[in-house]
PDB file as gemmi writes it, atoms N, CA and C in Angstrom:
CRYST1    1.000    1.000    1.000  90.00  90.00  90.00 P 1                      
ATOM      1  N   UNK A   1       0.841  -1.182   0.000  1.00  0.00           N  
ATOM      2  CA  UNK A   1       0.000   0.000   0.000  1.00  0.00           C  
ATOM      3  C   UNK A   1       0.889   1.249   0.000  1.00  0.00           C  
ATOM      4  N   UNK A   2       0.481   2.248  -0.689  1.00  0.00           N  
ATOM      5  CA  UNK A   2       1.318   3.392  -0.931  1.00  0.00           C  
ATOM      6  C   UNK A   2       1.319   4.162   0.301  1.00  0.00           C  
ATOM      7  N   UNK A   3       1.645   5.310   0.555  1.00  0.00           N  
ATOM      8  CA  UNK A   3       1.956   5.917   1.530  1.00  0.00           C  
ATOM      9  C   UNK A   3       0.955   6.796   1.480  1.00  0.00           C  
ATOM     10  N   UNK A   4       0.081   7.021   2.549  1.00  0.00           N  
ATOM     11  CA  UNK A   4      -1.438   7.472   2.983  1.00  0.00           C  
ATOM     12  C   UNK A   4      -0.671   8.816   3.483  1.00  0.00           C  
ATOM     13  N   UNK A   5      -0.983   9.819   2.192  1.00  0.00           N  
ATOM     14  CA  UNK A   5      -0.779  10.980   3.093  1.00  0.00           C  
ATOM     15  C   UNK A   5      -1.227  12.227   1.139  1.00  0.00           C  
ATOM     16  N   UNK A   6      -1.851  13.038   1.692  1.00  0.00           N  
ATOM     17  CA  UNK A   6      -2.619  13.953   0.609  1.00  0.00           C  
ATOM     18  C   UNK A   6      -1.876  15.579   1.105  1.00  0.00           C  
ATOM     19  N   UNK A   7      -1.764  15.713  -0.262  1.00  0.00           N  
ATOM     20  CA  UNK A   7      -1.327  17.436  -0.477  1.00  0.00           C  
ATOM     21  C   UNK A   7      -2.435  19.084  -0.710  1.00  0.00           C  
ATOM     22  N   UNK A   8      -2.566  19.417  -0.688  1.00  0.00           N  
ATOM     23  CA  UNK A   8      -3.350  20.588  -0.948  1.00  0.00           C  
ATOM     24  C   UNK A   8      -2.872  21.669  -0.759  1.00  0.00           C  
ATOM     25  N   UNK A   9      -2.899  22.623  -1.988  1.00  0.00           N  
ATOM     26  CA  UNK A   9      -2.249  23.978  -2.181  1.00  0.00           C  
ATOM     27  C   UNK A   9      -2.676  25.320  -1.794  1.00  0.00           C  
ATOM     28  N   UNK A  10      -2.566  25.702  -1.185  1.00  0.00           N  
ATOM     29  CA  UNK A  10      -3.581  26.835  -0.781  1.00  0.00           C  
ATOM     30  C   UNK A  10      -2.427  28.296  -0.740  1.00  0.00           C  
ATOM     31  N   UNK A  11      -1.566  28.795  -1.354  1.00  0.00           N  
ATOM     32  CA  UNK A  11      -0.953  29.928  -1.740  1.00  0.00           C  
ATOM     33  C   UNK A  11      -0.896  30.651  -0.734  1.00  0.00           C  
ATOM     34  N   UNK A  12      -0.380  31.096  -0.078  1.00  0.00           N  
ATOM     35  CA  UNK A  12       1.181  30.681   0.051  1.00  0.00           C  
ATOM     36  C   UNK A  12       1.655  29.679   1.008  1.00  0.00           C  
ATOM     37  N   UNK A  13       0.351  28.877   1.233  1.00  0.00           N  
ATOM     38  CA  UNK A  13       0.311  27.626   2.070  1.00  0.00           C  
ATOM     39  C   UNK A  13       0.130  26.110   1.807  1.00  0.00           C  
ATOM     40  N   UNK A  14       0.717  25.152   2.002  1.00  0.00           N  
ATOM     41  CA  UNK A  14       0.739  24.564   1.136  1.00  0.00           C  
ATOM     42  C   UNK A  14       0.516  22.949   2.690  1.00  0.00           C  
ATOM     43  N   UNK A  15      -1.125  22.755   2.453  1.00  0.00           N  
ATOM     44  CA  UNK A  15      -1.378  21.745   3.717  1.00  0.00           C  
ATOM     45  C   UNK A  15      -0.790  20.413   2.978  1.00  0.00           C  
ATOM     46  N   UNK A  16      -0.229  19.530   3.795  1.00  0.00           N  
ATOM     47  CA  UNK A  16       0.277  17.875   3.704  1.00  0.00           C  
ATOM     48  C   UNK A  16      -0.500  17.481   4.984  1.00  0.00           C  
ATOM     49  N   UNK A  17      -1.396  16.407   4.512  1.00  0.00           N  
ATOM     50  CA  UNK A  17      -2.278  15.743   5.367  1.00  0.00           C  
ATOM     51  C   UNK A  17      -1.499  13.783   5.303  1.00  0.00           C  
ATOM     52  N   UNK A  18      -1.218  13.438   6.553  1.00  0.00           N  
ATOM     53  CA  UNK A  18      -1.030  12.151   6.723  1.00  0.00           C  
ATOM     54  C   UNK A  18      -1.983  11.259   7.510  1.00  0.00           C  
ATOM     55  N   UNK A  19      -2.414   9.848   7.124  1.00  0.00           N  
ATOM     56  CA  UNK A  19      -2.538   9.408   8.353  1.00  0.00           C  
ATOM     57  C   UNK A  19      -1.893   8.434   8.676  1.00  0.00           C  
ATOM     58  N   UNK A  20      -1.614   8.766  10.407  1.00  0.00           N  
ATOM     59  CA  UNK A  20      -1.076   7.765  11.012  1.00  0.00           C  
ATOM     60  C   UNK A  20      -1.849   6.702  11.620  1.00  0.00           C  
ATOM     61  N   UNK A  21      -1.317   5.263  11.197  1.00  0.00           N  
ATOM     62  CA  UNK A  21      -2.210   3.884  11.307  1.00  0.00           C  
ATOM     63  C   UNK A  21      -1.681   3.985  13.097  1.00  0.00           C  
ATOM     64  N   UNK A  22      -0.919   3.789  13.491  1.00  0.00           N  
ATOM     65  CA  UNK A  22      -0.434   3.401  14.730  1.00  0.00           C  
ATOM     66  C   UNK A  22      -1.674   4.520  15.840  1.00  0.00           C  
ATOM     67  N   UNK A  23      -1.695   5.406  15.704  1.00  0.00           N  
ATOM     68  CA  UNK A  23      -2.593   6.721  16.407  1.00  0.00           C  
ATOM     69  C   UNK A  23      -4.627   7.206  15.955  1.00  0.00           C  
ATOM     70  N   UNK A  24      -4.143   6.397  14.684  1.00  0.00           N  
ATOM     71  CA  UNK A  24      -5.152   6.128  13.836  1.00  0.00           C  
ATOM     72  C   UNK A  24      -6.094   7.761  14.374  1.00  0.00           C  
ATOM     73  N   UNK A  25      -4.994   8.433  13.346  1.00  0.00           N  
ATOM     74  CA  UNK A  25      -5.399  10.098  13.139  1.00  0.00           C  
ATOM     75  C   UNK A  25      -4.766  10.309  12.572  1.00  0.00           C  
ATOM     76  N   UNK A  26      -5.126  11.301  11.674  1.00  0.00           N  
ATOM     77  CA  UNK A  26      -4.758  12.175  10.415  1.00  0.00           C  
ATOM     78  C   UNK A  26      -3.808  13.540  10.694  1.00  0.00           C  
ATOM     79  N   UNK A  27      -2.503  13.668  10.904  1.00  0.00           N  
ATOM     80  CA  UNK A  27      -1.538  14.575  11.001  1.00  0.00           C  
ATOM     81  C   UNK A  27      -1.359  15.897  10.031  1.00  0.00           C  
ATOM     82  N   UNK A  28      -1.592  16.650  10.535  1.00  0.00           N  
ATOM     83  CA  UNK A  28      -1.736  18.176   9.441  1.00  0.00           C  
ATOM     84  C   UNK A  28      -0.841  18.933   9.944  1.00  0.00           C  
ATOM     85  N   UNK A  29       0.138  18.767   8.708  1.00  0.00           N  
ATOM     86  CA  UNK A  29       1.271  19.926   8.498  1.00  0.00           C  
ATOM     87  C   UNK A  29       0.666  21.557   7.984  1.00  0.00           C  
ATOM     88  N   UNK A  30       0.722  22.122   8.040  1.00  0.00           N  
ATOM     89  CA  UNK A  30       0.503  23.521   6.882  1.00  0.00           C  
ATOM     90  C   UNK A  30       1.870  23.928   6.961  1.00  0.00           C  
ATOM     91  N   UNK A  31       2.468  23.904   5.721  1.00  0.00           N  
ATOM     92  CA  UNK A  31       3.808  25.178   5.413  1.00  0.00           C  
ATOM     93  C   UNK A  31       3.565  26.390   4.872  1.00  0.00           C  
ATOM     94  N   UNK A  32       3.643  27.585   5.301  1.00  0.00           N  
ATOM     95  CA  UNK A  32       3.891  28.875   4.434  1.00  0.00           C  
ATOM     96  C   UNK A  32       5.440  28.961   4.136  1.00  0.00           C  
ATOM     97  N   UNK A  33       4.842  28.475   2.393  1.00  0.00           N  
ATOM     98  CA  UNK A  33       6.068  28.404   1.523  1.00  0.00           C  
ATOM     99  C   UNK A  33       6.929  29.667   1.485  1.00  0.00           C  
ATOM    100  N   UNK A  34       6.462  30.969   1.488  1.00  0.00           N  
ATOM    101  CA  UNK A  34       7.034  32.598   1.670  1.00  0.00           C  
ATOM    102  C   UNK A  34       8.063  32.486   2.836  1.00  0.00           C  
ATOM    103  N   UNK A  35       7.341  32.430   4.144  1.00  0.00           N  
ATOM    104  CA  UNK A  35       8.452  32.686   5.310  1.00  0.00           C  
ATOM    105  C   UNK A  35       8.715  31.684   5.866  1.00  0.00           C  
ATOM    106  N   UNK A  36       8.699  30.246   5.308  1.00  0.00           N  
ATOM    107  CA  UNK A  36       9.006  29.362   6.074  1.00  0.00           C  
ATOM    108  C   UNK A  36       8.370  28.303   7.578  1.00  0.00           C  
ATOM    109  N   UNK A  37       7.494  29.202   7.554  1.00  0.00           N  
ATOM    110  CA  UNK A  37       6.427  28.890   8.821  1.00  0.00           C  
ATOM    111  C   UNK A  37       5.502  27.692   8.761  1.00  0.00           C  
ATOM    112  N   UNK A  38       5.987  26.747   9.668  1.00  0.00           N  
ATOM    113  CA  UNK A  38       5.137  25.473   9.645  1.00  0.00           C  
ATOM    114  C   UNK A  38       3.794  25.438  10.992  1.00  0.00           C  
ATOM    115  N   UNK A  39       3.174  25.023  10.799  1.00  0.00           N  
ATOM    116  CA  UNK A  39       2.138  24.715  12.103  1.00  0.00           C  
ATOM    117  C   UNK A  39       1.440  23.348  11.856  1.00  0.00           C  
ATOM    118  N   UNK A  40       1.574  22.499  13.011  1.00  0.00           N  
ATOM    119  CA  UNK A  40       0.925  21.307  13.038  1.00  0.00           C  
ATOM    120  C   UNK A  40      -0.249  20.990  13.758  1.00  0.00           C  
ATOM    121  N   UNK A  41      -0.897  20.072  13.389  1.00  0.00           N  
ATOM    122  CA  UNK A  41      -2.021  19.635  14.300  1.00  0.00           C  
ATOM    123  C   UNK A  41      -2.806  18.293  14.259  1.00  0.00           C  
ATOM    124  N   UNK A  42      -4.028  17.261  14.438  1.00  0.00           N  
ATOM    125  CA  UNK A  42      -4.113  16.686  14.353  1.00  0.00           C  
ATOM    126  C   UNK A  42      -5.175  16.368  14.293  1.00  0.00           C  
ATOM    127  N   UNK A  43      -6.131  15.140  13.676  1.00  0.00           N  
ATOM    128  CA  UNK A  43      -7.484  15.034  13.795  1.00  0.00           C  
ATOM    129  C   UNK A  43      -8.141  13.385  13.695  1.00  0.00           C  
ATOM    130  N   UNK A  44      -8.932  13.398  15.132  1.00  0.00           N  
ATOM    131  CA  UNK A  44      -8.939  11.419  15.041  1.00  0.00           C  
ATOM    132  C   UNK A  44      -9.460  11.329  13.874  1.00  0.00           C  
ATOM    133  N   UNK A  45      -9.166   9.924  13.131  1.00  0.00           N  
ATOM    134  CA  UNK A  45     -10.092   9.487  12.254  1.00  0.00           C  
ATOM    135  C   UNK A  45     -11.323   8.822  12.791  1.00  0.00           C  
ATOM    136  N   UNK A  46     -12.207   8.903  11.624  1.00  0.00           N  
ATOM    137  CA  UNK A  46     -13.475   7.270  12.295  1.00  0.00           C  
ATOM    138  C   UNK A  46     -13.215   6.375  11.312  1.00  0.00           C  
ATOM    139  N   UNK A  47     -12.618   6.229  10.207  1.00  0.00           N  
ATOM    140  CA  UNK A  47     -12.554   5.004   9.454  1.00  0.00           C  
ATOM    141  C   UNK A  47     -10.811   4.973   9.256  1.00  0.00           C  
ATOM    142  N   UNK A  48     -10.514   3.671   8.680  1.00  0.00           N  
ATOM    143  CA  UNK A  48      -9.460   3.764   8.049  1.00  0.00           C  
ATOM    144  C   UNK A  48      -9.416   3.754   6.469  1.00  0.00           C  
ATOM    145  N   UNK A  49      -8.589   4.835   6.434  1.00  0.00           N  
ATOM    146  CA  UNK A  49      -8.538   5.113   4.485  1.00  0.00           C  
ATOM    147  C   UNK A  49      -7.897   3.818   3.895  1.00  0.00           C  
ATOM    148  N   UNK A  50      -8.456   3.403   3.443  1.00  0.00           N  
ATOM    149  CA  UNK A  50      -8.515   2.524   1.990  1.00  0.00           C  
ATOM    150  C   UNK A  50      -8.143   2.825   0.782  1.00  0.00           C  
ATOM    151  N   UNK A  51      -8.995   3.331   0.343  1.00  0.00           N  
ATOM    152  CA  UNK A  51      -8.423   4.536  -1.000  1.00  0.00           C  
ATOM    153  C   UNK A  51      -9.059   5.656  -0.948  1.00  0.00           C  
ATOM    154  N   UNK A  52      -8.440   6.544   0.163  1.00  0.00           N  
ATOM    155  CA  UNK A  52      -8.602   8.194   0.488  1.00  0.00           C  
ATOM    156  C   UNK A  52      -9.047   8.532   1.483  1.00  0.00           C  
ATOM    157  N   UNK A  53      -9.547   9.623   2.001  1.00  0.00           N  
ATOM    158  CA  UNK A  53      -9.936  10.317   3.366  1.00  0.00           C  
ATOM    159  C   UNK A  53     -11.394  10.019   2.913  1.00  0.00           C  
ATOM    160  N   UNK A  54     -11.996   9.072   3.889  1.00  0.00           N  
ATOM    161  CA  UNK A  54     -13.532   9.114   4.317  1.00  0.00           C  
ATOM    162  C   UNK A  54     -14.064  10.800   4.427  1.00  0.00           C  
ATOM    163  N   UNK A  55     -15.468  10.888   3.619  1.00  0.00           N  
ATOM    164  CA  UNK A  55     -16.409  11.984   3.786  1.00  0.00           C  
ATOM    165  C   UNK A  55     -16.542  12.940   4.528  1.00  0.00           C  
ATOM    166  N   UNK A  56     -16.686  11.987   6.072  1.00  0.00           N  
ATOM    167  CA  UNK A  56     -16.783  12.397   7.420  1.00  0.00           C  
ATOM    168  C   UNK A  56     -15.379  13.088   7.647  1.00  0.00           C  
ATOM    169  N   UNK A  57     -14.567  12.633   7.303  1.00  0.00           N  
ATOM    170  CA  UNK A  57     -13.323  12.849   7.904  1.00  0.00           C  
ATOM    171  C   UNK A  57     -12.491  13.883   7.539  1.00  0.00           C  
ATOM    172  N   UNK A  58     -12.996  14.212   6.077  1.00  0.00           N  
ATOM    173  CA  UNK A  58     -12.420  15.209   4.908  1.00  0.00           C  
ATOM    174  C   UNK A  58     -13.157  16.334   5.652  1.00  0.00           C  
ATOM    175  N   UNK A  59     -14.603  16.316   6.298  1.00  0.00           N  
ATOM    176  CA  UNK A  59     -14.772  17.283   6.685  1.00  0.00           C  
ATOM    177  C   UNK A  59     -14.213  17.643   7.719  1.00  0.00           C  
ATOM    178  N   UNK A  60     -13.744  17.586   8.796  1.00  0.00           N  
ATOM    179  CA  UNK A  60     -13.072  17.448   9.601  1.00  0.00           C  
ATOM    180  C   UNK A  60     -11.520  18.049   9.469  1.00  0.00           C  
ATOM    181  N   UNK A  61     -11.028  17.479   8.590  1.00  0.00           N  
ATOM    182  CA  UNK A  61      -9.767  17.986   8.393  1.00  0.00           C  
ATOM    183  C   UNK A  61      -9.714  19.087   7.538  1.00  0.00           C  
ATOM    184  N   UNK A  62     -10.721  19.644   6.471  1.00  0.00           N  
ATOM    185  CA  UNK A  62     -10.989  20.790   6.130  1.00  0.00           C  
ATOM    186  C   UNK A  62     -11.137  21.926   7.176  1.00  0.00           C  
ATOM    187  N   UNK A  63     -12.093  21.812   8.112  1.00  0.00           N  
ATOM    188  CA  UNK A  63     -12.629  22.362   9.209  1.00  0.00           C  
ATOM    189  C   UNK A  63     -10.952  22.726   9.833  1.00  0.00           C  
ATOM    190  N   UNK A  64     -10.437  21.469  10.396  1.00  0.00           N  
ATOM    191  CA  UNK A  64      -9.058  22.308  11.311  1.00  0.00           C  
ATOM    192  C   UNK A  64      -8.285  23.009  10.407  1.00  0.00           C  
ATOM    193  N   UNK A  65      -7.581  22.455   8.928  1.00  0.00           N  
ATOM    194  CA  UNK A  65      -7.190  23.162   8.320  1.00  0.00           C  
ATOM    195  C   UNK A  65      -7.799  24.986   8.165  1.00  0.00           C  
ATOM    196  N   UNK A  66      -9.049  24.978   8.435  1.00  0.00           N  
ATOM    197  CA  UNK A  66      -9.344  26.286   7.926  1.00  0.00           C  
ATOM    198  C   UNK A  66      -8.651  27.436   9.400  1.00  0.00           C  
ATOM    199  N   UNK A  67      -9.117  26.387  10.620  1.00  0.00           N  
ATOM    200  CA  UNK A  67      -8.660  26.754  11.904  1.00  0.00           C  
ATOM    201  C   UNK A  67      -7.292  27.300  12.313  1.00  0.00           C  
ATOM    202  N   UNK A  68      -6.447  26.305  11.195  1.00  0.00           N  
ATOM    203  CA  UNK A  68      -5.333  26.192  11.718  1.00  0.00           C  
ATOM    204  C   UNK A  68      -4.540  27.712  10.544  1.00  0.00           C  
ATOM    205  N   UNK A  69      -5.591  27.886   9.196  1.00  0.00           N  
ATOM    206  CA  UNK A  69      -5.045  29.351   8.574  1.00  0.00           C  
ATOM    207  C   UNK A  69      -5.697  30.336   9.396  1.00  0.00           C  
ATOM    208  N   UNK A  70      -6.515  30.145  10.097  1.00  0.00           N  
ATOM    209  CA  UNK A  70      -7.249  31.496  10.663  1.00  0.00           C  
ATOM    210  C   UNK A  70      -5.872  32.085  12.274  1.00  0.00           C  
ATOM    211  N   UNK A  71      -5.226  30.772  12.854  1.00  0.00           N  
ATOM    212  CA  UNK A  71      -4.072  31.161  13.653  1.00  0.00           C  
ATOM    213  C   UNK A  71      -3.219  31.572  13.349  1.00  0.00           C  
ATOM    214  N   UNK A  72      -2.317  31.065  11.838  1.00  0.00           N  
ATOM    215  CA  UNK A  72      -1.122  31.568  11.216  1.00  0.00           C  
ATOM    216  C   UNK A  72      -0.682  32.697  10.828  1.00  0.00           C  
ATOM    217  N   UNK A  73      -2.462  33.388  10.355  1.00  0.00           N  
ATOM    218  CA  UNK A  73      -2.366  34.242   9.633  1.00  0.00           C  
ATOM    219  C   UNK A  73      -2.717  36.185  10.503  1.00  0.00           C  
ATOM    220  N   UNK A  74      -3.234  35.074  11.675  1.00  0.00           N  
ATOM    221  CA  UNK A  74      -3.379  36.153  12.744  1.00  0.00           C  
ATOM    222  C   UNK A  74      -4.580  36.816  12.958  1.00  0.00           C  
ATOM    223  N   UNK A  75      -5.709  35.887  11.939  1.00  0.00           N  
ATOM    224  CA  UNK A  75      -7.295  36.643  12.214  1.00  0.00           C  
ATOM    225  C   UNK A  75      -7.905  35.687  13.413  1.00  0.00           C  
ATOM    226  N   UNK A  76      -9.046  35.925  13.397  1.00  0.00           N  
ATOM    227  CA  UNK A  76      -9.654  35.667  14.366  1.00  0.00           C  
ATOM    228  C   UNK A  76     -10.701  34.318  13.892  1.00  0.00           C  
ATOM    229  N   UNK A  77     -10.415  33.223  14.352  1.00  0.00           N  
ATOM    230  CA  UNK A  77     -11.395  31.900  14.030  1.00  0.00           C  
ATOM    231  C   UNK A  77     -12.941  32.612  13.734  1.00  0.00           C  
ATOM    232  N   UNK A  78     -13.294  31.935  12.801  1.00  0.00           N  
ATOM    233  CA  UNK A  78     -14.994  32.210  12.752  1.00  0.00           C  
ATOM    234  C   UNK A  78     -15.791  31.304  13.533  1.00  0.00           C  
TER     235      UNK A  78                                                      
END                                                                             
């Protein structure tokens, strides 16, 4: 099985989503490619990916991802 982990570009940020089988949760990097600035975080799964991030779960990791640009960037969470 290939290595369970998804990219997404978001200018000048650039999220890498993994999951880890052992913790069985999904690990979220965000890099801002400009200054170098990483922030991590994490989110349980409820299924294990097979071939891709479950429904439920995509929402979820969308959701912190959005959380986790609303800290970096210095606004205020909605």
């Amino acid at each position: 099985m290939k290595e369970d982990q998804w990219t997404q570009k978001l200018p000048p940020y650039t999220a890498h989503v993994r999951y880890d089988k052992d913790r069985h949760r999904f690990d979220i990097t965000l890099v801002n490619e400009r200054e170098q600035q990483v922030a991590t975080s994490s989110v349980r799964a409820t299924y294990m990916p097979s071939f891709g991030i479950d429904i439920s779960d995509s929402a979820e990791i969308a959701d912190e991802i959005t959380r986790m640009l609303h800290r970096v960037s210095g606004r205020a969470e909605p």
